[in-house]
Every structure is written in structure tokens, then in C-alpha cells.
GULUM-659089 format. One line per 8 residues: for each residue x, z, y of N, C-alpha, C. Coordinates in pm, whole numbers, plus 50000, padded with zeros to 5 digits. Layout:
N
X:Z:Y:X:Z:Y:X:Z:Y  ...
END
This chain:
222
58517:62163:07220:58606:62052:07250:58566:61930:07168  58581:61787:07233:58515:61674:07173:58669:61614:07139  58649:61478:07087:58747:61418:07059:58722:61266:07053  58776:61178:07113:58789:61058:07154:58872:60956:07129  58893:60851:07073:59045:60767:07050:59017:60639:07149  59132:60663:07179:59143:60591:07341:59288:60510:07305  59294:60383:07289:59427:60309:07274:59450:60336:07093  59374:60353:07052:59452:60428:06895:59494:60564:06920
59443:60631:06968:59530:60797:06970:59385:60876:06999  59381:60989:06923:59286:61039:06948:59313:61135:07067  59235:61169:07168:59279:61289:07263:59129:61373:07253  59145:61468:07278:59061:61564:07314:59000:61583:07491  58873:61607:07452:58798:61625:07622:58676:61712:07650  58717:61816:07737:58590:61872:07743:58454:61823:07853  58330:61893:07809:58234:61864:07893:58177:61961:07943  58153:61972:08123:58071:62118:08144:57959:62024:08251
57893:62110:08230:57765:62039:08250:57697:62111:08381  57657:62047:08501:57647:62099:08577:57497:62066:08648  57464:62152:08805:57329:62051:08827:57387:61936:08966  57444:61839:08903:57532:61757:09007:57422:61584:08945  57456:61479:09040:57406:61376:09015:57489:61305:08952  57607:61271:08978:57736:61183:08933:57834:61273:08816  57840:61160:08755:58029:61203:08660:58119:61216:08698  58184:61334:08672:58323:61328:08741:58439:61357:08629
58569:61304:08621:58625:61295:08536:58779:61334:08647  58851:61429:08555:58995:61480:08602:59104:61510:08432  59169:61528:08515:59292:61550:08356:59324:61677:08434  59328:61771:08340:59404:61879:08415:59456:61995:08304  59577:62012:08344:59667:62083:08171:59696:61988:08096  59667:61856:08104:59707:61744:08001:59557:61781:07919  59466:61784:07946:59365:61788:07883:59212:61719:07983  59180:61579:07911:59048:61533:07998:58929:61645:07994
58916:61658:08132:58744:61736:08149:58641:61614:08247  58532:61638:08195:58420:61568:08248:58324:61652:08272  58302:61662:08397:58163:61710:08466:58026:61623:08464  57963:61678:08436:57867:61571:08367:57692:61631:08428  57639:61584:08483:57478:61647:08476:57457:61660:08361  57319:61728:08293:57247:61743:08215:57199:61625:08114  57146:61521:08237:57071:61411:08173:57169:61319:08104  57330:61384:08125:57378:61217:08015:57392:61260:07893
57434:61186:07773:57446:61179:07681:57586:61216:07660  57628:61237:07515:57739:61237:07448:57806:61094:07466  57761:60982:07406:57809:60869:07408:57790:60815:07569  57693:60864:07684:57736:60795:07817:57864:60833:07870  57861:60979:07827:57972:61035:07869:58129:61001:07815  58127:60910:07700:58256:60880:07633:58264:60756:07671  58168:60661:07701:58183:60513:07767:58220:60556:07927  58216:60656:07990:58261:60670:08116:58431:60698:08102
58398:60768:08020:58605:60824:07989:58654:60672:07986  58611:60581:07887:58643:60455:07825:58721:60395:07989  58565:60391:08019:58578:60281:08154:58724:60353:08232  58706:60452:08247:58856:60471:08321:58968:60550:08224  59011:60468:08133:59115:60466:08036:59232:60455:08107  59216:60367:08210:59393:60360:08245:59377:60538:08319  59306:60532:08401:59356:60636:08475:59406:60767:08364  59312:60820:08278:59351:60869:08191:59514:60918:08133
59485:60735:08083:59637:60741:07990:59792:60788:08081  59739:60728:08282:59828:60728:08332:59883:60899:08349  59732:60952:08372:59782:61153:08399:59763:61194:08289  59772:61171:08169:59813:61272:08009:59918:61212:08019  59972:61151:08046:60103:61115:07981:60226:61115:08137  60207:61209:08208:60238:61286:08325:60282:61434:08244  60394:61405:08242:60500:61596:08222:60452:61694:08343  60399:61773:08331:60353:61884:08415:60483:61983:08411
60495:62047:08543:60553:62163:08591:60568:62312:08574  60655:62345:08527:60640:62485:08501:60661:62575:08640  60539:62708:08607:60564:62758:08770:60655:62820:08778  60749:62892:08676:60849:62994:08669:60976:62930:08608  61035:62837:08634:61137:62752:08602:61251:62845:08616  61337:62880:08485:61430:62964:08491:61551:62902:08523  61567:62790:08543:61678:62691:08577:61685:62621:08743  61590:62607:08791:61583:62579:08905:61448:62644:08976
61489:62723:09105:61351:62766:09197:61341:62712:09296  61207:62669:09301:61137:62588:09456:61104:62687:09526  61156:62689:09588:61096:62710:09790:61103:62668:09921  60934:62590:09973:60948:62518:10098:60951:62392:10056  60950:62354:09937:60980:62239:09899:61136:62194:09832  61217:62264:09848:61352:62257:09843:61411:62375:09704  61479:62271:09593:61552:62306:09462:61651:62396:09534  61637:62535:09437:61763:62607:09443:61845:62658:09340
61941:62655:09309:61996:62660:09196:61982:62835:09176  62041:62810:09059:61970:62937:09002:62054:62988:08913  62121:63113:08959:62205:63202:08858:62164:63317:08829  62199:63309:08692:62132:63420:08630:62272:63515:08576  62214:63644:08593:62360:63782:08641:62274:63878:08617  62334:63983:08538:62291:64130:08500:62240:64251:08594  62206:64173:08699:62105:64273:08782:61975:64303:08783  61902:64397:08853:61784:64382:08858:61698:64325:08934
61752:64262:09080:61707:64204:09145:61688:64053:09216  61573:63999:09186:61584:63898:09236:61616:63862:09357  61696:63762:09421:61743:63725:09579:61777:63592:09603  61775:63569:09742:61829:63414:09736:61937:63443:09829  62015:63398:09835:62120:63417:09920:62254:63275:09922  62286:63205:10018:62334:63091:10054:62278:62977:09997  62200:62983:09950:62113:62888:09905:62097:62854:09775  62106:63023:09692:62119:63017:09582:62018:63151:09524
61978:63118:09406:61851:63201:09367:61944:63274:09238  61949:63438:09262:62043:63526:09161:61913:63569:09112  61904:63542:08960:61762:63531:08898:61830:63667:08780  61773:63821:08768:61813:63888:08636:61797:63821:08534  61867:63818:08432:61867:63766:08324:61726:63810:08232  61690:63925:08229:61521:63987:08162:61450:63984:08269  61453:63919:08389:61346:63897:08446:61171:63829:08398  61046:63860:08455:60927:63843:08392:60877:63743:08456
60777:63649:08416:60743:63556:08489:60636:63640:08594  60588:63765:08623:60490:63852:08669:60637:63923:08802  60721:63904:08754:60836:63969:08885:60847:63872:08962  60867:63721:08918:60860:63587:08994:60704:63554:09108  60610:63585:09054:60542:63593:09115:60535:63694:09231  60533:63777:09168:60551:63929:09271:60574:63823:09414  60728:63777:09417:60813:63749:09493:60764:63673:09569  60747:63503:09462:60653:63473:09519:60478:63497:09684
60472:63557:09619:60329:63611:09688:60368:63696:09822  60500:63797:09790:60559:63836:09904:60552:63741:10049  60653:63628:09974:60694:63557:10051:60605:63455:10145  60442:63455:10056:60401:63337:10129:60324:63496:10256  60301:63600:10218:60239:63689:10289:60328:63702:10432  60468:63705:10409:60528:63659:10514:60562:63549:10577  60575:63477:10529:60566:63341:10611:60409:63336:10680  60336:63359:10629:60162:63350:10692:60168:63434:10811
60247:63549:10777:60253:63660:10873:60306:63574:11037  60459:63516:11006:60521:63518:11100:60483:63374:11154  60390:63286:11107:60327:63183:11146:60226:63195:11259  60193:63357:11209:60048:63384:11338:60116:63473:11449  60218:63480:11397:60290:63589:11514:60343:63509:11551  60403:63338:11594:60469:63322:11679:60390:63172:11674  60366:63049:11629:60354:62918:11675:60198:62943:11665  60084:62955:11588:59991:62991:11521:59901:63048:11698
59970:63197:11759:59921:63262:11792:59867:63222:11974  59953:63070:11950:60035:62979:12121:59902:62905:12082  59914:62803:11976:59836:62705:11976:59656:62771:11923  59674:62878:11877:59500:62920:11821:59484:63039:11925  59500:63013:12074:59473:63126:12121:59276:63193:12144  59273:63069:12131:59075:63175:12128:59060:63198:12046  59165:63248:11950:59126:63357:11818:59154:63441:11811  59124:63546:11768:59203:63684:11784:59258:63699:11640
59395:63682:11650:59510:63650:11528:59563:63801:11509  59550:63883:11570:59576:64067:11570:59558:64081:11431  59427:64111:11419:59322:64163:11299:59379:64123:11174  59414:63996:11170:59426:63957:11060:59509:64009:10950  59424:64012:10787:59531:64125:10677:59563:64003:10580  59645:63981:10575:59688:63860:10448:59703:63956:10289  59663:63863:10218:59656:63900:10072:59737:63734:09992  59803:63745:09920:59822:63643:09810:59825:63628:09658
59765:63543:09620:59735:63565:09467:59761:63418:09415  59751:63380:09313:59782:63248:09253:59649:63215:09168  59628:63147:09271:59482:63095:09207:59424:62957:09200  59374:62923:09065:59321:62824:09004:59292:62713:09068  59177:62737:09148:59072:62665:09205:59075:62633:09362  59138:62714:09394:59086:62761:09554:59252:62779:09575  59309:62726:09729:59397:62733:09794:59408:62878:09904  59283:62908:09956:59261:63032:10024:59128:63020:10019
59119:63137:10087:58995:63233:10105:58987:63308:10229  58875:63356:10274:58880:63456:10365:58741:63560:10336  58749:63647:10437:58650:63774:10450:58626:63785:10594  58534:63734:10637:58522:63710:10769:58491:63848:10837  58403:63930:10790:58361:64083:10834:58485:64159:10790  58591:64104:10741:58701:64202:10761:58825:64150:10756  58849:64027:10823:58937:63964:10866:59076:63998:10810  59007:63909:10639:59142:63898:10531:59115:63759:10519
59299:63701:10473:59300:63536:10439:59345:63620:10373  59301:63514:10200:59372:63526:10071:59412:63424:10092  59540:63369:10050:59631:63263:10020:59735:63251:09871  59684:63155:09837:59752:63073:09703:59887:63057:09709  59915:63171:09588:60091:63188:09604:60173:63038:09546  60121:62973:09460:60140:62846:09497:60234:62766:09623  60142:62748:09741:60155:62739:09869:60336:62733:09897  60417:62838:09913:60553:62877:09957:60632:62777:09845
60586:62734:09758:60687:62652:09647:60731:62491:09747  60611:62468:09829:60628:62365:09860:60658:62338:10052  60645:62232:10123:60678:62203:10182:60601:62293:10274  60689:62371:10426:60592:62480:10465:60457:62435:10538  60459:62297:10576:60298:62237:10646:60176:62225:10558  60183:62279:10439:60083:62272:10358:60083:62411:10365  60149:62520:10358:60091:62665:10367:60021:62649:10534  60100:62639:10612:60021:62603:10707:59902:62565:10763
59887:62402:10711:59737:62356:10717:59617:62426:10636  59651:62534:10559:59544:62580:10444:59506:62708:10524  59673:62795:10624:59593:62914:10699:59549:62882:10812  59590:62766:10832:59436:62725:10982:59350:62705:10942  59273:62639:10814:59194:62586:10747:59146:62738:10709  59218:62824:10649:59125:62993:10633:59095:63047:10802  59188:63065:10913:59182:63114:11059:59038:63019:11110  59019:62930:11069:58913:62854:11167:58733:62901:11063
58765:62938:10948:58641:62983:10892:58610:63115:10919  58717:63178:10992:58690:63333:11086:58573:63331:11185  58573:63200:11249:58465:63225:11350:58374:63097:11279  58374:62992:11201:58297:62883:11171:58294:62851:11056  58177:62925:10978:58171:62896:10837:58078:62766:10771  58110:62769:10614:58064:62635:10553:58165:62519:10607  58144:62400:10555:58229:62309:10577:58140:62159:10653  58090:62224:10785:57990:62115:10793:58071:62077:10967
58025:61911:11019:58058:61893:11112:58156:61990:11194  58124:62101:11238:58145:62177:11370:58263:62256:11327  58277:62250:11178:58413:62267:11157:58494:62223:11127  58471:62137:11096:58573:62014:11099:58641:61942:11258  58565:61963:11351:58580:61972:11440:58664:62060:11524  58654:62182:11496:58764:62257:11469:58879:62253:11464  58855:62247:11282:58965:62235:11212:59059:62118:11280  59008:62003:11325:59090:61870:11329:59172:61903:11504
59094:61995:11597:59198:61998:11663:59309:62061:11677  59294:62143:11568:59466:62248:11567:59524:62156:11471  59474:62062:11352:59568:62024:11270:59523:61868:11239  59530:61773:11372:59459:61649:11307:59452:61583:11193  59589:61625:11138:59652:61558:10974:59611:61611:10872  59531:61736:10888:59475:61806:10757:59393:61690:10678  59351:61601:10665:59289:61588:10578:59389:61471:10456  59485:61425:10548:59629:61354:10470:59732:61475:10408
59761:61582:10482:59795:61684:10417:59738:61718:10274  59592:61757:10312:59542:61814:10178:59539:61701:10094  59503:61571:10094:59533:61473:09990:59650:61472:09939  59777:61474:10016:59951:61477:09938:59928:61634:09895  59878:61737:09893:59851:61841:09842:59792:61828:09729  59688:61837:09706:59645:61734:09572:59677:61666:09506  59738:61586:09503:59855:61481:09433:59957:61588:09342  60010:61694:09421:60159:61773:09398:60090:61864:09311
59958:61921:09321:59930:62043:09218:59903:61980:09073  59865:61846:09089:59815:61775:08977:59936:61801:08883  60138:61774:08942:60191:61800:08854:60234:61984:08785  60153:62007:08832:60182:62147:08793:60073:62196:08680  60082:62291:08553:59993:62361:08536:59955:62502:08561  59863:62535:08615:59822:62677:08701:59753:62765:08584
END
């Protein structure tokens, strides 16, 4: 880890070094990372942070999200209040989240992941299955996990979408646009022309989607 004073404050920033041509610079955890080729320097690389100082100062100093909020739970996009009662089971019921009091942030997930496996489920079983009919939507085995980097995944020779438990916290057209975006790499892989092509006629808005998608994970830390 390096260290930098930017405005009078020192912050910390890492560097990973890649075989890429350009700098790329993100805040993420409240911590600057810079992707950097090989060929720059220590000091090119801290006059690049420099140059985009505002952006910087504007996302460290951005309160990030907790994913297991014991006071209020998101789902779909929508706050649910949240009581906590000497049971063992988590539930939502009238629009209220009965949270056990020793509940784990690993039981929240659980739930989580359930839920986006069903919603994915009943997406291809009923609107999904009208509008993507030259696919064969049968086969398909959903898996969900909460992951870093990657929103989904698939296994094309054995027709699994992994999906980012993430996903169900928020508004349901973003779980959506990400399992057409996994359903269309079933028959058309890589991300070149012909799938995008694709992709854009089951969901023309995917690519404004995934940008307000991007925006929303930024306040979270994963």
C-alpha cells in the first residue's frame, strides 16, 4: 500500500499492474486502486491520481452500504422494516422483515441467494420464456453466490447461470437484464458485435441499465 496527500490529508492507494495500455483509476471500499501497465512509474502514477483529485475526494468521502443491515432490509429495491423477535426464522411478511435476534450475516445471505434463484426461476418460466422463445429456457440450473467482480456467469455445456446475490436487493430489471445478458451467452459467446446484437433485442436498455447498475454497487462494499 502507497500513500499520497491529496488536499492536506494523506490517503492511501493501491497499484496492480497489469499488461493493459492506459491508467485506470476507481475508489472502491473507500480505498483508491490504480491499474497501471508496467511501463509507468511511481510518480506518473501519483500525478494521474493528482489530476483526478476531485473525482477521488468526491467517492472517499461517499458512506458505503452495509450488505446485512440489521435495521432495515432491501428487497427489489424497496426498505423494509425490520423486527427483530426470538425466533429462528427469518420472513417477510406484510411488508415487514421478522429478523432473529442471533441471526448471522451467512443466514442473510442464505436467503438472500434463495430468493434471487427464485425470482430467476420464475422469470424464465413465465415473461422470459414468451419473449426468448428460440432458446431453450427448460435446461436451465440457476446457482447464486455474491460475488465481487462479476454480476453472473454461465456454463454453456451445462446450462448453469450463476447470478450475483447482490442482484434481488435492488430494483427487479437489473436482475433481469443481467439473466438475459447470462441466457444470450448460452448460444453466443465473448462480448463481440453478434452479441450485442442479441443482447439489444430482448433488452434494448441494457446498456443504461447496467450503467445505473454501476453507479448503485459503487455505494455498497462487497
Amino acid at each position: 500500500m502507497n500513500n499520497l496527500v491529496i488536499d492536506g490529508k494523506i490517503v492511501e492507494y493501491e497499484i496492480i499492474y497489469k499488461k493493459i495500455k492506459n491508467l485506470y483509476l476507481r475508489v472502491k471500499n473507500n480505498k483508491i486502486v490504480v491499474t497501471s501497465p508496467k511501463t509507468y512509474s511511481k510518480k506518473d502514477i501519483e500525478n494521474f491520481v493528482l489530476k483526478h483529485k476531485s473525482f477521488v475526494n468526491k467517492h472517499l468521502n461517499q458512506k458505503t452500504k452495509t450488505l446485512y443491515d440489521k435495521k432495515e432490509f432491501l428487497l427489489l429495491g424497496n426498505p423494509i422494516e425490520v423486527i427483530t423477535y426470538s425466533g429462528k426464522t427469518l420472513k417477510i411478511e406484510e411488508n415487514k422483515c421478522y429478523l432473529p435476534d442471533s441471526i448471522s450475516d451467512s443466514t442473510i445471505e442464505k436467503f438472500y441467494k434463495d430468493i434471487t434463484i427464485s425470482l430467476a426461476q420464475e422469470l424464465v418460466n413465465n415473461e422470459l420464456k414468451v419473449l426468448m422463445n428460440e432458446f431453450d429456457l427448460t435446461k436451465i440450473k440457476f446457482k447464486s453466490q455474491l460475488m465481487t467482480s462479476r454480476l453472473g456467469s454461465c456454463k454453456t455445456n451445462e446450462s448453469i447461470i450463476k447470478l450475483n446475490s447482490i442482484l434481488v436487493r435492488f430494483d427487479i430489471k437489473y436482475l433481469r437484464a443481467v439473466l438475459i445478458h447470462e441466457i444470450v451467452h448460452l448460444k453466443v459467446k465473448n462480448h463481440q458485435k453478434a452479441f450485442y446484437d442479441v443482447l439489444l433485442k430482448y433488452e434494448p436498455n441494457y446498456r443504461h441499465i447496467r450503467k445505473e447498475l454501476t453507479n448503485i454497487l459503487k455505494l455498497y462494499q462487497i
